[in-house]
BADO-770756 format. One line per 10 residues: number of its first residue (from 1); for each residue x, y, z of N, C-alpha, C. Coordinates in pm, 1 decimal, padded with zeros to 6 digits. Layout:
<rs>
NUM	X,Y,Z,X,Y,Z,X,Y,Z ~ ...
</rs>
This chain:
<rs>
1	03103.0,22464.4,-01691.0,03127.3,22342.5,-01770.3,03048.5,22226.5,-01709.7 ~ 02992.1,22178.6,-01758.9,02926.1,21996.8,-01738.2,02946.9,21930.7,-01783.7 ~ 02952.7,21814.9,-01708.2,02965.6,21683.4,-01746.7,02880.9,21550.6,-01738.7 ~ 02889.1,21452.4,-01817.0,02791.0,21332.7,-01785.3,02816.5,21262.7,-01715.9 ~ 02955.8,21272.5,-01662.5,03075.0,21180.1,-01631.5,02964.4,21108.3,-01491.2 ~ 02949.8,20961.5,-01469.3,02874.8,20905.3,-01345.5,02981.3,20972.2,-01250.2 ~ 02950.2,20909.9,-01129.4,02966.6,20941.7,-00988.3,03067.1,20863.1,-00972.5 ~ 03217.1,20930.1,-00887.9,03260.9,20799.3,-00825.6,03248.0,20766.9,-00674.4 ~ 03208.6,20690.0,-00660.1,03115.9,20656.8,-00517.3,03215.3,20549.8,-00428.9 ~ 03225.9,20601.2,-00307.4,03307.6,20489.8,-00238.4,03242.0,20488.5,-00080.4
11	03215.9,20360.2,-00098.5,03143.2,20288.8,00016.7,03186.9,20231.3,00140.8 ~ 03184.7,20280.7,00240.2,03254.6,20204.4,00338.7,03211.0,20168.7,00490.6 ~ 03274.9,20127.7,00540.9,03208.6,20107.5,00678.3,03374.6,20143.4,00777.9 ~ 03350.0,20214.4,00912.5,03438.0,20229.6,00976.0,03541.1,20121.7,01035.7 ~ 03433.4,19957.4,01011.0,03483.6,19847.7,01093.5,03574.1,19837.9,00974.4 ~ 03571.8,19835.2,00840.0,03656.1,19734.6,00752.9,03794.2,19797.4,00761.2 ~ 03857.2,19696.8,00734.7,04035.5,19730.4,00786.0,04075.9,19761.4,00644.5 ~ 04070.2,19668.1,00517.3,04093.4,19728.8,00391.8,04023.6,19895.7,00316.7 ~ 03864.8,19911.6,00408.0,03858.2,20045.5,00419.3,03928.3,20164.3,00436.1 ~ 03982.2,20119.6,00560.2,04079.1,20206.7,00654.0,04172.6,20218.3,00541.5
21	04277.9,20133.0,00508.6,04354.1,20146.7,00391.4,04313.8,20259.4,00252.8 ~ 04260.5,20224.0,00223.7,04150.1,20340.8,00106.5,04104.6,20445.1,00152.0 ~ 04110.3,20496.4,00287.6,04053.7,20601.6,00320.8,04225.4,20665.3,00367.9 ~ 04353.0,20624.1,00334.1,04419.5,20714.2,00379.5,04491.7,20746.4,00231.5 ~ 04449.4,20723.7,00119.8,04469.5,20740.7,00021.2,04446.9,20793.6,-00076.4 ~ 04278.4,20763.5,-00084.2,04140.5,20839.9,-00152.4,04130.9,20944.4,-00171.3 ~ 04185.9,21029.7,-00110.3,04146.5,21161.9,-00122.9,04244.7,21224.0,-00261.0 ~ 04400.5,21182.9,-00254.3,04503.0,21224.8,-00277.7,04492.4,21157.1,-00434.2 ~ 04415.0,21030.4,-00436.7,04489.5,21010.5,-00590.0,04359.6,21022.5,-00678.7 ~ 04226.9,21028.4,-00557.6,04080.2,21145.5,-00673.4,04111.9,21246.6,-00705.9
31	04201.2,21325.9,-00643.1,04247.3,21443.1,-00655.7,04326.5,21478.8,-00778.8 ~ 04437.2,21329.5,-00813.7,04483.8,21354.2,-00941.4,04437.9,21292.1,-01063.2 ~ 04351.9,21225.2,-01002.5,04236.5,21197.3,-01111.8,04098.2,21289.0,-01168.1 ~ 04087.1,21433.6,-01074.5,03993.8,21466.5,-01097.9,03847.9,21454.3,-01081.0 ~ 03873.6,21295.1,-00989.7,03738.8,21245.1,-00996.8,03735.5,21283.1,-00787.7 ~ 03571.0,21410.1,-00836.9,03509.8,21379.4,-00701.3,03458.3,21288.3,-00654.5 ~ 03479.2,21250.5,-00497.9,03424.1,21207.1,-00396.9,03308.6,21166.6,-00396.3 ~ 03243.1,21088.5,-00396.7,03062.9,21063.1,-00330.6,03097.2,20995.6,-00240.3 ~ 03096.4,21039.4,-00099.5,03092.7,20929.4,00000.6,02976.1,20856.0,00055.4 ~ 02987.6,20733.6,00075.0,02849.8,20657.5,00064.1,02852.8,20539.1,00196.8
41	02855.5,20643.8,00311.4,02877.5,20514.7,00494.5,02776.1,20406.8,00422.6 ~ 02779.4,20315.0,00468.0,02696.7,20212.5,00488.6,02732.0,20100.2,00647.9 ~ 02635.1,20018.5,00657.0,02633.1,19919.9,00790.4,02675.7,19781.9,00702.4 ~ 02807.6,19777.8,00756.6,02899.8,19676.3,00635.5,02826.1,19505.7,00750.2 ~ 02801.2,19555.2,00841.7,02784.9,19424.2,00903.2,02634.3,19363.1,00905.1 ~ 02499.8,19448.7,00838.3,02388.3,19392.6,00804.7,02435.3,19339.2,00638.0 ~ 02513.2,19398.5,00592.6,02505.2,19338.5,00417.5,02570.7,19214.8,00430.5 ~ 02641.1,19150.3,00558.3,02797.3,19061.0,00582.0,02679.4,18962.9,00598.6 ~ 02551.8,19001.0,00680.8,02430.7,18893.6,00725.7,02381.9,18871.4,00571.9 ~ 02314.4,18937.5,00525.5,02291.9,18927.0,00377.8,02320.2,18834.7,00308.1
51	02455.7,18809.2,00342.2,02548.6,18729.6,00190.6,02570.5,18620.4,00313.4 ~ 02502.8,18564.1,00388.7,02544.0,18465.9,00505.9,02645.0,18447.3,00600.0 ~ 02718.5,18603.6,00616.3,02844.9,18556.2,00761.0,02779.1,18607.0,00847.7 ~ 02799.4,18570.3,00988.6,02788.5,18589.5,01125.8,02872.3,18627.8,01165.9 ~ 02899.1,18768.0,01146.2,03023.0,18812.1,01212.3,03134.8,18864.3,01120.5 ~ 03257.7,18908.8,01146.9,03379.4,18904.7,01082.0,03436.0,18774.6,00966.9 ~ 03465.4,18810.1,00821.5,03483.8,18683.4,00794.8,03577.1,18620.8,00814.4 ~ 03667.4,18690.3,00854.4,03789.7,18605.6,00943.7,03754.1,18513.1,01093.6 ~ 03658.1,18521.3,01151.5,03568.0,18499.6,01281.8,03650.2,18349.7,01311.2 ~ 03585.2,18267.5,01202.6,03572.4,18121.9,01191.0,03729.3,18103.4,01115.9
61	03821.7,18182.9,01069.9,03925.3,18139.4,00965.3,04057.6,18191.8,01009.6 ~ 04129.6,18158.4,01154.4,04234.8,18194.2,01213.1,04364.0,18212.9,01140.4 ~ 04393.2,18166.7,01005.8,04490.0,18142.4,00924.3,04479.9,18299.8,00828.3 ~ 04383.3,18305.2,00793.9,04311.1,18430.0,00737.4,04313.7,18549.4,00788.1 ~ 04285.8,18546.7,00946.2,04332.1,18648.7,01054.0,04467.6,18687.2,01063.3 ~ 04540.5,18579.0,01086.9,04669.5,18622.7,01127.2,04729.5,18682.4,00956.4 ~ 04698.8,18613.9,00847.3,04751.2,18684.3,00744.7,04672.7,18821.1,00712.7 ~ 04560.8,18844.7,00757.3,04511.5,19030.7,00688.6,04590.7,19083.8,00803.0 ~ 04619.6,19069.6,00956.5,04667.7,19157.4,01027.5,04794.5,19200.8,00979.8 ~ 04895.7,19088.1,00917.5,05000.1,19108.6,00889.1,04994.9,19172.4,00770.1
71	04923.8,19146.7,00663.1,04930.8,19254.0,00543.9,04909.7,19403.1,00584.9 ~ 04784.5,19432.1,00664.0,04781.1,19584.9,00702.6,04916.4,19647.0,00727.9 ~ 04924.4,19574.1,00800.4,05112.7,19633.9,00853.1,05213.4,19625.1,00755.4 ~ 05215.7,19495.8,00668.5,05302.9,19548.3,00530.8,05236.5,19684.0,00458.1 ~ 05132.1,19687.0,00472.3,05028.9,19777.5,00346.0,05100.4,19948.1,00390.6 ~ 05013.7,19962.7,00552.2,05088.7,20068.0,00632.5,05191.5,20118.6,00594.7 ~ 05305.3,20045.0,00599.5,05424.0,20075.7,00644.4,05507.8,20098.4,00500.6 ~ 05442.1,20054.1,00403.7,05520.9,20067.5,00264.5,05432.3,20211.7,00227.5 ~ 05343.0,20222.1,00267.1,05317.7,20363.4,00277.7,05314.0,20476.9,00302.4 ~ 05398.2,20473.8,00381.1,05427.5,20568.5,00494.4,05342.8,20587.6,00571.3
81	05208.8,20505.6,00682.5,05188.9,20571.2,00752.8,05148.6,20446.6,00849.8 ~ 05087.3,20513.9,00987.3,05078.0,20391.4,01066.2,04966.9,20311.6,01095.9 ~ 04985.4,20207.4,01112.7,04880.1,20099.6,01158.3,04883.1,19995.3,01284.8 ~ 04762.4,20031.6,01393.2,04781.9,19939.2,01514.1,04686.7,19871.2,01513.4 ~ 04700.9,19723.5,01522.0,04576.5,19612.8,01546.5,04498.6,19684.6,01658.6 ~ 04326.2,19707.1,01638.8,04257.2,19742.0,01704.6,04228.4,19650.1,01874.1 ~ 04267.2,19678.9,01960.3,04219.0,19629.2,02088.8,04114.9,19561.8,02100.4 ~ 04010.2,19603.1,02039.9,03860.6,19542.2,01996.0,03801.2,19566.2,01909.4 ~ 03784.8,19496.1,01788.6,03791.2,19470.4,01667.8,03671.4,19325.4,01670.9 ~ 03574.1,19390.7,01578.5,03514.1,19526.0,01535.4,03463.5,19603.0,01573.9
91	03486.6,19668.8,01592.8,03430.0,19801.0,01679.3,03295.7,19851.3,01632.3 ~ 03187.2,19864.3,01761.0,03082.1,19893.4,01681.1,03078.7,20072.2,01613.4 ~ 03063.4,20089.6,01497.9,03049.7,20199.6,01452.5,02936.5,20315.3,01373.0 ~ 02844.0,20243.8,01435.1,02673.1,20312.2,01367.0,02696.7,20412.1,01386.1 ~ 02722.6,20522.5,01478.1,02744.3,20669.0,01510.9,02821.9,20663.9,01455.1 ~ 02967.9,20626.0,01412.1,03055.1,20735.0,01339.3,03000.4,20697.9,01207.7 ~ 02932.8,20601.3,01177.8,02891.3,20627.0,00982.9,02783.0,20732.2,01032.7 ~ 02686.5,20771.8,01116.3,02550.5,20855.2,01101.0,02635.3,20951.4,01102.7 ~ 02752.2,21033.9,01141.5,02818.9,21115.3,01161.3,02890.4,21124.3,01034.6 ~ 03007.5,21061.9,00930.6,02960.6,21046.0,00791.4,02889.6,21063.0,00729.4
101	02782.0,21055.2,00752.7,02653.8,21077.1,00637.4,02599.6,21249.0,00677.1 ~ 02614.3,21282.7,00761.7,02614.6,21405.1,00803.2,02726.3,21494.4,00747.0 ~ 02858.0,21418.3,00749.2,02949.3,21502.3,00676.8,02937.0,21490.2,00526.4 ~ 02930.9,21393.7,00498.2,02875.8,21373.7,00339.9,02815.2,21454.4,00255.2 ~ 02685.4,21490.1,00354.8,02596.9,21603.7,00294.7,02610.1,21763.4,00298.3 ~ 02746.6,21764.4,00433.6,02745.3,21879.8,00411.4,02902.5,21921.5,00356.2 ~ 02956.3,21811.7,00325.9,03087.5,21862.5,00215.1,03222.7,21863.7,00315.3 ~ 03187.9,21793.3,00426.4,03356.9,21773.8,00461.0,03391.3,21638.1,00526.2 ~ 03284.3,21554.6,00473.4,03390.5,21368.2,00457.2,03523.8,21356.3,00464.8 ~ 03559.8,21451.9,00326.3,03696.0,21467.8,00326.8,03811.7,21448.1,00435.7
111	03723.9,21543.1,00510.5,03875.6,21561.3,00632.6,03781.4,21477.9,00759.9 ~ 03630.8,21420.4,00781.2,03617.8,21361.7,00838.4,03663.7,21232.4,00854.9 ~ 03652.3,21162.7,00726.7,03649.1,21036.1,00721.9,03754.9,20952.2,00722.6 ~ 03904.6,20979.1,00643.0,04030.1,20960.7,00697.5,04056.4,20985.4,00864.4 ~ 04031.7,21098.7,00905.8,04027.3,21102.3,01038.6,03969.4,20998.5,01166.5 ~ 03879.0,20959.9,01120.3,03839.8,20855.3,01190.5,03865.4,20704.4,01169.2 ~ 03886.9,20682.2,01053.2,03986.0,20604.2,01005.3,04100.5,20546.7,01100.9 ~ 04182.1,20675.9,01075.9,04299.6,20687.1,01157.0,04281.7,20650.5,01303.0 ~ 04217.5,20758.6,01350.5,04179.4,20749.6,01488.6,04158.1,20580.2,01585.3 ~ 04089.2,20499.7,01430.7,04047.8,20375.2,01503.5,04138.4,20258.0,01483.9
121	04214.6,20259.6,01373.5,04323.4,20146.6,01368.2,04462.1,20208.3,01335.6 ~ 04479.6,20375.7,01413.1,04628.3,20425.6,01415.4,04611.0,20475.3,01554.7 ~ 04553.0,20515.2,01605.0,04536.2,20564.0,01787.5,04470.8,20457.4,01842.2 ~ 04435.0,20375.6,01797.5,04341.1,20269.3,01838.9,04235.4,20293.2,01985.7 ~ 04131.3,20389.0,01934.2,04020.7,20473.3,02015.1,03904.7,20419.3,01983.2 ~ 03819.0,20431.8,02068.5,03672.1,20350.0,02073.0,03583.7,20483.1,01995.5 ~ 03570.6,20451.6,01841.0,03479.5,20528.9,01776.1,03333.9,20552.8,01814.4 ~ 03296.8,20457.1,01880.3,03196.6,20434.6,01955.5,03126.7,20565.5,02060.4 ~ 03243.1,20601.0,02088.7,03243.2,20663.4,02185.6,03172.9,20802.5,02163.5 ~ 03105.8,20889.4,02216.3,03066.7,21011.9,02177.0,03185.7,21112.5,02167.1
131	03261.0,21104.1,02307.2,03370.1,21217.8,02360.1,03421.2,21169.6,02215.7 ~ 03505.5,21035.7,02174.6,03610.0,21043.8,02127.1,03567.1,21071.7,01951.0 ~ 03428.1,21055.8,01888.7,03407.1,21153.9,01787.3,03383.7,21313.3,01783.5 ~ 03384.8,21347.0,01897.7,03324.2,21486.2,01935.8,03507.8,21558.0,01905.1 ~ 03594.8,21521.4,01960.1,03739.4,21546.8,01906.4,03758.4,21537.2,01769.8 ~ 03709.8,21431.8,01684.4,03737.7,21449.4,01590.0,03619.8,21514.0,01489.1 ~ 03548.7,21581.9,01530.3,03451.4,21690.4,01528.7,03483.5,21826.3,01524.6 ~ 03564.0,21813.5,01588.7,03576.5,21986.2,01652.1,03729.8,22000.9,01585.3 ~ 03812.6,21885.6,01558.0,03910.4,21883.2,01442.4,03869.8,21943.2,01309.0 ~ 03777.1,21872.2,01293.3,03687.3,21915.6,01115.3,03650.6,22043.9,01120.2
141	03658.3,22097.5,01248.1,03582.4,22269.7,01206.7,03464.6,22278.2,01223.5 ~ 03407.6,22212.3,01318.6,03245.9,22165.0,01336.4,03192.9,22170.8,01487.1 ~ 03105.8,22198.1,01500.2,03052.7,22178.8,01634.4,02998.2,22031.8,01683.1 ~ 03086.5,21954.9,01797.5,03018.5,21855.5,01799.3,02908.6,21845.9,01838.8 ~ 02868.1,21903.4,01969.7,02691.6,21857.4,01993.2,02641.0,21875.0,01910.9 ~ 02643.9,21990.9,01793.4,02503.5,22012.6,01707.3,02518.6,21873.3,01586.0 ~ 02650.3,21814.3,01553.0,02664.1,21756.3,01429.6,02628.7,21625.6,01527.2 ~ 02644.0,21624.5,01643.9,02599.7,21423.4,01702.2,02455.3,21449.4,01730.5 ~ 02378.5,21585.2,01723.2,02288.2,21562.0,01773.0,02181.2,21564.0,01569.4 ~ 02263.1,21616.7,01521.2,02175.9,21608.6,01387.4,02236.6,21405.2,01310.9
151	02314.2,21415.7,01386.5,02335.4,21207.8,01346.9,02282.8,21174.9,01404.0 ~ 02187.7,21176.2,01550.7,02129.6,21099.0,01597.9,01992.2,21129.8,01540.7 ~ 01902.8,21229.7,01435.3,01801.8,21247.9,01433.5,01734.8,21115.4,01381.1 ~ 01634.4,21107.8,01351.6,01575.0,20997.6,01327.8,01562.4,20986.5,01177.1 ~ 01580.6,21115.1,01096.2,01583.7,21136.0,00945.0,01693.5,21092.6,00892.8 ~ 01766.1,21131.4,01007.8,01981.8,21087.4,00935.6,01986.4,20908.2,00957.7 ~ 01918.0,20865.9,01090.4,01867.5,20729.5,01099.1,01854.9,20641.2,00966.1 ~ 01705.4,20734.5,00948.2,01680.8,20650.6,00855.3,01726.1,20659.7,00701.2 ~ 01811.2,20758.8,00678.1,01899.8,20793.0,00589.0,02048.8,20689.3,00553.7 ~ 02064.1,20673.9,00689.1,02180.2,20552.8,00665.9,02161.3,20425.5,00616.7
161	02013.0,20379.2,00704.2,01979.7,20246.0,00654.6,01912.1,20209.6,00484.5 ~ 01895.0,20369.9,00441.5,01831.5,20374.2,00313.7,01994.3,20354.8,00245.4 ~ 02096.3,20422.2,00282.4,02226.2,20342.0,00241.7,02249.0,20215.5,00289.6 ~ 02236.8,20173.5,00341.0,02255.1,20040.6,00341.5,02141.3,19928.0,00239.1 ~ 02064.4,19981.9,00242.7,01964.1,19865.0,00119.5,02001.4,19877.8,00016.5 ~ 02033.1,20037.3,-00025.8,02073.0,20065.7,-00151.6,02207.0,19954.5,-00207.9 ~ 02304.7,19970.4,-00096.8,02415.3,19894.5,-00100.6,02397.3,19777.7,-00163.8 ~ 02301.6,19703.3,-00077.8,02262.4,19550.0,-00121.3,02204.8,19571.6,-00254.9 ~ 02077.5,19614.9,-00298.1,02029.1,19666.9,-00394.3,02140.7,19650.8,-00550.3 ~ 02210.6,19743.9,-00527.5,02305.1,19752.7,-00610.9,02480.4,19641.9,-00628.4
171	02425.0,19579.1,-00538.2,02579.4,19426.2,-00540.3,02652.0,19452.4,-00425.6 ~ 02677.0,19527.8,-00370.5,02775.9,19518.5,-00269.8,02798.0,19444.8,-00204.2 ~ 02922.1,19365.6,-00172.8,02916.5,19252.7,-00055.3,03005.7,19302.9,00039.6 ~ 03110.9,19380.2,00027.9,03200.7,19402.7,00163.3,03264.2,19560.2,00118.2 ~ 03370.5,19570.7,00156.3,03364.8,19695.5,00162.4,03576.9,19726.7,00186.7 ~ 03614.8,19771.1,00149.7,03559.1,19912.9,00051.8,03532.5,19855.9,-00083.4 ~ 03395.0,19915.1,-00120.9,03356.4,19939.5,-00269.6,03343.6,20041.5,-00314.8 ~ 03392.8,20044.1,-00460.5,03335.5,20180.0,-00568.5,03284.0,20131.3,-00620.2 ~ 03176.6,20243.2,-00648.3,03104.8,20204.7,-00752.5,03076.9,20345.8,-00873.9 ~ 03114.3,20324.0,-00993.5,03076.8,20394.6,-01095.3,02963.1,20334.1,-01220.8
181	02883.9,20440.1,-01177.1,02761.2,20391.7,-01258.2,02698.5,20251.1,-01133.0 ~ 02716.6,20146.5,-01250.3,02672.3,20017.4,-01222.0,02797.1,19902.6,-01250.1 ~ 02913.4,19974.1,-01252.5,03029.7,19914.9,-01241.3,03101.8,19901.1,-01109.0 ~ 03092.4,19811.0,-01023.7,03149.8,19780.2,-00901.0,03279.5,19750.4,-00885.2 ~ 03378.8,19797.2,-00798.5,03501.7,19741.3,-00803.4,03507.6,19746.9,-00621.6 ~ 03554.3,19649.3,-00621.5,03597.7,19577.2,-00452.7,03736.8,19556.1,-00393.3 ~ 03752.6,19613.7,-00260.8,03928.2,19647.3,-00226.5,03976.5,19685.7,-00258.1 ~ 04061.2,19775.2,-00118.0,04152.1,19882.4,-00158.8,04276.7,19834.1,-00260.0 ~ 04300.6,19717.9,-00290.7,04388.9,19747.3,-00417.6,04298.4,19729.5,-00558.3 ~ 04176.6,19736.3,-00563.5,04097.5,19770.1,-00670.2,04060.2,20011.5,-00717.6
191	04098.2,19990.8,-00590.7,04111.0,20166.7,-00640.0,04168.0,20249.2,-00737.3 ~ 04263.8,20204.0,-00785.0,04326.4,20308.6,-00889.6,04218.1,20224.8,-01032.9 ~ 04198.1,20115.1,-00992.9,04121.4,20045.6,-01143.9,03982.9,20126.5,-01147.1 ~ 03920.0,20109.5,-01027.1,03797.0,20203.7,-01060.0,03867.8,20364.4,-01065.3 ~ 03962.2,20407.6,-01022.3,03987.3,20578.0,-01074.2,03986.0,20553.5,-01239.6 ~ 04081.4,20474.1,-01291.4,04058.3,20443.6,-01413.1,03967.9,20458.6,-01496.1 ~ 03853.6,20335.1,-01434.9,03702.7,20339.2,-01509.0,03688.6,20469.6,-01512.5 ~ 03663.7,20546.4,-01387.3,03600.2,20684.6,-01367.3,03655.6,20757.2,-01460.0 ~ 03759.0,20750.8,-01529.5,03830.8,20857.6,-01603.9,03815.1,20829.1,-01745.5 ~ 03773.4,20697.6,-01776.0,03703.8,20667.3,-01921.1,03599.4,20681.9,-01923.9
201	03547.5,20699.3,-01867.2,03370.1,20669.0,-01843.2,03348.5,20829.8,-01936.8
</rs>
């Protein structure tokens, strides 16, 4: 059977905290929507330069801070699951998206990408880290040296940053985004609206 049906595409970066939110969810309600996955890492903090912030946009807006920390934790917790303010926040995360985009292509995002998710604002672990993706590597059913050493190639390199222009390219300003077709929808409480789109489309 085929279909014309576009792509539903969800964009993210490991730093964004409303990401994190959408990635412990995503899987479960594409699932009853029918609509597959395109996972699409991007470097949420060159597109943040893009659109003119320096940094986190909470950085400069302490009032703003203290209210997203506290929503995560309402968000979390009415959800059943857990959420710990990161120790160091934002965490740099170029290796775990090149490591994403590696899982991406070879079909298990799925159980990567919640996982690390988790790992960084529910264990609150330095994604950064080689050891501590190489665990959640060898979780997925994967070999870590061969999968950190095919994210570090210079093709998967330049594969990410070709996601990231694309990003800009196509509207993106922060993250999490879907995108169907050329229809953009922004934040995790914009998700069931783009499952929606995806299911009229």
């Amino acid at each position: 059977m085929t279909t014309n049906k576009p792509a539903f595409e969800f964009w993210f970066d490991f730093t964004s905290t409303y990401s994190f939110l959408a990635s412990q969810r995503i899987v479960e309600l594409a699932a009853k929507a029918g609509a597959p996955i395109t996972w699409r890492p991007f470097l949420l903090g060159v597109v943040l330069r893009e659109c003119g912030w320096d940094g986190p946009p909470i950085a400069n807006n302490p009032r703003k801070g203290a209210y997203m920390w506290r929503d995560l934790e309402r968000q979390a917790r009415q959800r059943g699951h857990g959420f710990t303010k990161p120790s160091n926040f934002p965490r740099h995360s170029v290796l775990a998206n090149r490591v994403a985009l590696i899982a991406a292509n070879e079909g298990w995002a799925e159980s990567f990408v919640p996982r690390t998710f988790a790992v960084n604002f529910i264990d609150d672990l330095e994604i950064a880290e080689p050891e501590v993706l190489a665990r959640i590597i060898a979780a997925c059913g994967h070999d870590p040296d061969a999968v950190l050493a095919r994210a570090q190639s210079e093709d998967n390199k330049a594969a990410l940053k070709a996601n990231t222009d694309e990003a800009s390219a196509r509207g993106i300003f922060g993250a999490p985004s879907f995108l169907i077709g050329n229809e953009l929808f922004w934040g995790d409480d914009r998700l069931e609206a783009a499952l929606e789109w995806w299911r009229a489309a």
